[in-house]
C-alpha positions as CSV (number, residue, x, y, z in Angstrom):
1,X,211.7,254.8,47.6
2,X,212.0,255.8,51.1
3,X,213.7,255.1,53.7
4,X,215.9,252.0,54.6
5,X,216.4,251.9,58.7
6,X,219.2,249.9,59.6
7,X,220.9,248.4,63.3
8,X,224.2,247.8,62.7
9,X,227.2,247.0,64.8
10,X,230.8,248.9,64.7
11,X,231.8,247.3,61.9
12,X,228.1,248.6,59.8
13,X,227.2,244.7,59.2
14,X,223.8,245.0,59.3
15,X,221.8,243.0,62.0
16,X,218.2,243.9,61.3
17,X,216.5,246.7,59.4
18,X,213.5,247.6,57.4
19,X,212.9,249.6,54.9
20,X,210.1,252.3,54.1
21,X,209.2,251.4,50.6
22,X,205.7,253.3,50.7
23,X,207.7,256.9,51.8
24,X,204.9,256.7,54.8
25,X,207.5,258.8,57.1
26,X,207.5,261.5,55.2
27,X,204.0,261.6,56.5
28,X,204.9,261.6,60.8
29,X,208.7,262.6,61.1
30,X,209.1,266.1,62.1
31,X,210.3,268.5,59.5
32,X,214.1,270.0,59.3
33,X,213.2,273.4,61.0
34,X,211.0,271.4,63.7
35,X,213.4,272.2,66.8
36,X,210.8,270.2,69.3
37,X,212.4,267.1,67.6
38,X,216.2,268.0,67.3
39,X,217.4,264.5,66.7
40,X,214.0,263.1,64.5
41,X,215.1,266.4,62.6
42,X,218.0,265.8,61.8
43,X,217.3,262.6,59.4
44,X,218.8,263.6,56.1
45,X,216.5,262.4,54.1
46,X,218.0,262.4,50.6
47,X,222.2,263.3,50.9
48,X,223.3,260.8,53.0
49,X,223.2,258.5,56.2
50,X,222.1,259.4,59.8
51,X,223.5,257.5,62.6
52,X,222.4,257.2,66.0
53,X,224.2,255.5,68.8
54,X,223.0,254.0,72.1
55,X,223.7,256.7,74.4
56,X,222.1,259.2,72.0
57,X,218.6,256.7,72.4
58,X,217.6,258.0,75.4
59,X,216.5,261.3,73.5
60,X,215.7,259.7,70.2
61,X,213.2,257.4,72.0
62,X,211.0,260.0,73.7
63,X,210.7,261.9,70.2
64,X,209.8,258.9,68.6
65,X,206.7,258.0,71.0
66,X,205.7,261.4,68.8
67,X,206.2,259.8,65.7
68,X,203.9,256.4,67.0
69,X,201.0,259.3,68.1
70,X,201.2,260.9,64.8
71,X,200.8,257.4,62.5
72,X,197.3,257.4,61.4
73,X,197.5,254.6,59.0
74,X,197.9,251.2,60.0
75,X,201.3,250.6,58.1
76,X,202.4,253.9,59.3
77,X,201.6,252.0,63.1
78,X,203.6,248.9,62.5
79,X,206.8,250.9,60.2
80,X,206.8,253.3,63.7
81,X,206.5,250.0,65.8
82,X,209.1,248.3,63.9
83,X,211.5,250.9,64.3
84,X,211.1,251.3,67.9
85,X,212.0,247.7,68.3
86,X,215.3,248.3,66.4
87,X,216.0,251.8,68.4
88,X,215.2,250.1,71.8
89,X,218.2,247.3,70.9
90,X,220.1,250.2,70.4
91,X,219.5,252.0,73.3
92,X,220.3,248.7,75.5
93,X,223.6,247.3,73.8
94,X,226.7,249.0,73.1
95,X,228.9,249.2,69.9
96,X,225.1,249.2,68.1
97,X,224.0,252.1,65.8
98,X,220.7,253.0,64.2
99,X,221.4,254.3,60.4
100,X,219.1,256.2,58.7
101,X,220.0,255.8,54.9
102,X,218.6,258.2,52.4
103,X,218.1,257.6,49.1
């Protein structure tokens, strides 16, 4: 199982998210040591949950565009696509997170 990608509000009810069941990110985010892509680094894949906020989407956002370049596949395209959606209603409300769980 991969990934589950999650917006959530302050209270981490869940508004939207979608989940990577085919591990295709594995495949486009940077790795760990990748210091081009400090905050697409920083996912923890497997220990715990990443959490972005909106101010923090301005940086997260241009990394991303990255991630779209680098998805060959066409479910790879519409799992990068999805997840933009859910980072760009981050980036334009407040009190909203983007959670990265691990499993």
């Amino acid at each position: 199982m991969g990934l589950c990608i999650e917006l959530t509000d302050e209270s981490w009810v869940v508004l939207d998210f979608v989940t990577d069941e085919g591990n295709l990110l594995h495949r486009v985010l940077p790795r760990q040591d990748d210091d081009s892509s400090p905050m697409l680094a920083s996912i923890d894949w497997y220990g715990g949950d990443t959490v972005f906020n909106s101010f923090q989407m301005k940086r997260f956002l241009p990394e991303w565009e990255h991630v779209i370049r680098r998805a060959a596949s066409d479910e790879e395209q519409v799992l990068a696509a999805r997840i933009k959606k859910l980072a760009e209603h981050c980036r334009d409300e407040v009190h909203i997170y983007l959670k990265f769980v691990g499993d």
